[in-house]
C-alpha positions as CSV (number, residue, x, y, z in Angstrom):
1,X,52.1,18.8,-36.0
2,X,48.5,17.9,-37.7
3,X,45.4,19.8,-36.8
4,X,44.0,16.8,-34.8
5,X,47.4,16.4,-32.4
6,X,47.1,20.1,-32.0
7,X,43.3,20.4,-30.8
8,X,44.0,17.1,-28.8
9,X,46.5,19.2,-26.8
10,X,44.0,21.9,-26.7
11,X,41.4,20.1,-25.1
12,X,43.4,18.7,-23.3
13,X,44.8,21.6,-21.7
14,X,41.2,23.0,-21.3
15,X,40.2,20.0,-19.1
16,X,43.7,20.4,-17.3
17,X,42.7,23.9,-16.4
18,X,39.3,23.6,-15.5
19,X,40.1,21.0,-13.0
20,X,43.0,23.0,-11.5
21,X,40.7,26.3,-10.9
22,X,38.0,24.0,-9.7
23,X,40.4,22.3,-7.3
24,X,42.2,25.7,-6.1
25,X,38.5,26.9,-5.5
26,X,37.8,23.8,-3.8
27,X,41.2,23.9,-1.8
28,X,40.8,27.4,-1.1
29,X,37.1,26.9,0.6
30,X,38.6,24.7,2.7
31,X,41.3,26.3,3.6
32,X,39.0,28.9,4.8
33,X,37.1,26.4,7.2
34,X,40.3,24.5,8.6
35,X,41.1,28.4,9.7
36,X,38.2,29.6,11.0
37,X,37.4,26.5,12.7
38,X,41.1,27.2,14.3
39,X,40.6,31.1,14.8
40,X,37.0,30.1,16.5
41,X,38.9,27.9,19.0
42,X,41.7,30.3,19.6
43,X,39.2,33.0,20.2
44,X,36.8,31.0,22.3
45,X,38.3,27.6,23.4
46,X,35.9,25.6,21.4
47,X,35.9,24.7,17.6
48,X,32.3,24.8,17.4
49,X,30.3,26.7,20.1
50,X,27.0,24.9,19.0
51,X,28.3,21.1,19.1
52,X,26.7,18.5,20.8
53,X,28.7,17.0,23.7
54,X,29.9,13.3,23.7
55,X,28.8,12.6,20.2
56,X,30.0,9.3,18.5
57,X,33.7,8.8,17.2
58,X,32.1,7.5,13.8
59,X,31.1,10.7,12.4
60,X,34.8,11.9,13.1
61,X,34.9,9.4,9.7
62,X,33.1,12.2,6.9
63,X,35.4,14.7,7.6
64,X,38.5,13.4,7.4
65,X,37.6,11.5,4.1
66,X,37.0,14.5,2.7
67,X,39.5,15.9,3.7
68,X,42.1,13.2,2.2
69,X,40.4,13.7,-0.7
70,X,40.8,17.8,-1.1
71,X,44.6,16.4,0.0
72,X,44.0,14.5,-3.3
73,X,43.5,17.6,-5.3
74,X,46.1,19.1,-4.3
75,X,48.2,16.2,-5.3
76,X,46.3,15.9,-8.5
77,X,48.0,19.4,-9.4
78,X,51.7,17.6,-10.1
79,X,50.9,14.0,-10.4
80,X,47.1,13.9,-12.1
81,X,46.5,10.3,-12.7
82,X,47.5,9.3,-8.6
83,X,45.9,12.6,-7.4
84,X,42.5,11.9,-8.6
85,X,42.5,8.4,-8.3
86,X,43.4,9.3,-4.3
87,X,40.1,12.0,-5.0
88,X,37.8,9.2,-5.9
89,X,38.9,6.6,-3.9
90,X,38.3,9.0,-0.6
91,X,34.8,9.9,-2.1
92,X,33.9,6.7,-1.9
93,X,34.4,6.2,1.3
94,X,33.0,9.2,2.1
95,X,29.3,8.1,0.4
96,X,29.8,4.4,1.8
97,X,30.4,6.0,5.5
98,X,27.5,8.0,5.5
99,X,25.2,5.8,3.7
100,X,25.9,2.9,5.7
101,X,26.8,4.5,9.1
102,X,24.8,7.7,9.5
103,X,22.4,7.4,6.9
104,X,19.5,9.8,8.7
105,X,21.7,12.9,8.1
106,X,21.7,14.7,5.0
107,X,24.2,14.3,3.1
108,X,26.0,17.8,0.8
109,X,25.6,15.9,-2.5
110,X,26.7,19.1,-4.2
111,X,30.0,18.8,-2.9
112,X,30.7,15.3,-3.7
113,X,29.3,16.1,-7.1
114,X,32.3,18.8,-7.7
115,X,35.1,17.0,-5.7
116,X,34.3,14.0,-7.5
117,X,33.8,15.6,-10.9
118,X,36.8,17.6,-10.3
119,X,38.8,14.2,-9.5
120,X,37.1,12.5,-12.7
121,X,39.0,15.6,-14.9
122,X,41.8,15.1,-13.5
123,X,42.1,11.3,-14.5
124,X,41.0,12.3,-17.9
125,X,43.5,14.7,-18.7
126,X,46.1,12.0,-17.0
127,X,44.7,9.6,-19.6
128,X,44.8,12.1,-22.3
129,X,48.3,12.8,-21.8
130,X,49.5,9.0,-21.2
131,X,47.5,8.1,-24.6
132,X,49.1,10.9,-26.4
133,X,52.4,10.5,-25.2
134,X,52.3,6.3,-26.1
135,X,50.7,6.9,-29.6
136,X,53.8,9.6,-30.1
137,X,56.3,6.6,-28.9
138,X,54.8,3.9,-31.3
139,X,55.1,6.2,-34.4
């Protein structure tokens, strides 16, 4: 094996593992909410004591495409190139629902930032691999 197939692998099992520990940390954050949100309603009979009553079914729309995508991640762990494709796609929707259905709310930027980045890794280590593995087949 030459030096450049060998620090090709190298990188690109850096960027494998650096979007795996970001998307367990992700995964594991919210994890954490999913079960306090549930441990808060067990314990009081309401998932969040300071919600507003009667609020509109549209912003049930943020969550849950966040949520697909974190479900991306974890799909991203076996299958990368599907997994973060899944990851960005949800994204997406999640910045084109809020800008152009609640746009007066803040928005956590941060988080799109690292889900989104996270999802962009693991594309790139999918096309990595695929690339390698093609060029390794023509020879």
């Amino acid at each position: 094996m030459t030096k450049t197939k060998y620090t090709a692998i190298k990188v690109t099992n850096l960027i494998r593992w650096t979007a795996r520990i970001l998307a367990t940390v992700i995964i594991t954050l919210a994890l954490f909410m999913v079960i306090a949100s549930i441990w808060n309603y067990l314990t009081t009979g309401k998932a969040d004591p300071y919600a507003i009553e009667n609020y509109p079914a549209i912003e049930n729309l943020i969550p849950i495409t966040l949520g697909l995508s974190i479900v991306g991640l974890g799909i991203a762990w076996r299958w990368e190139g599907i997994g973060g494709t899944i990851t960005l796609v949800f994204q997406v929707l999640t910045f084109a629902v809020h800008h152009w259905l609640l746009t007066p709310r803040p928005y956590p930027y941060p988080l799109t930032i690292i889900i989104s980045a996270t999802g962009i890794l693991f594309i790139v280590c999918w096309w990595l691999t695929r690339k390698r593995i093609i060029s390794e087949n023509s020879v």
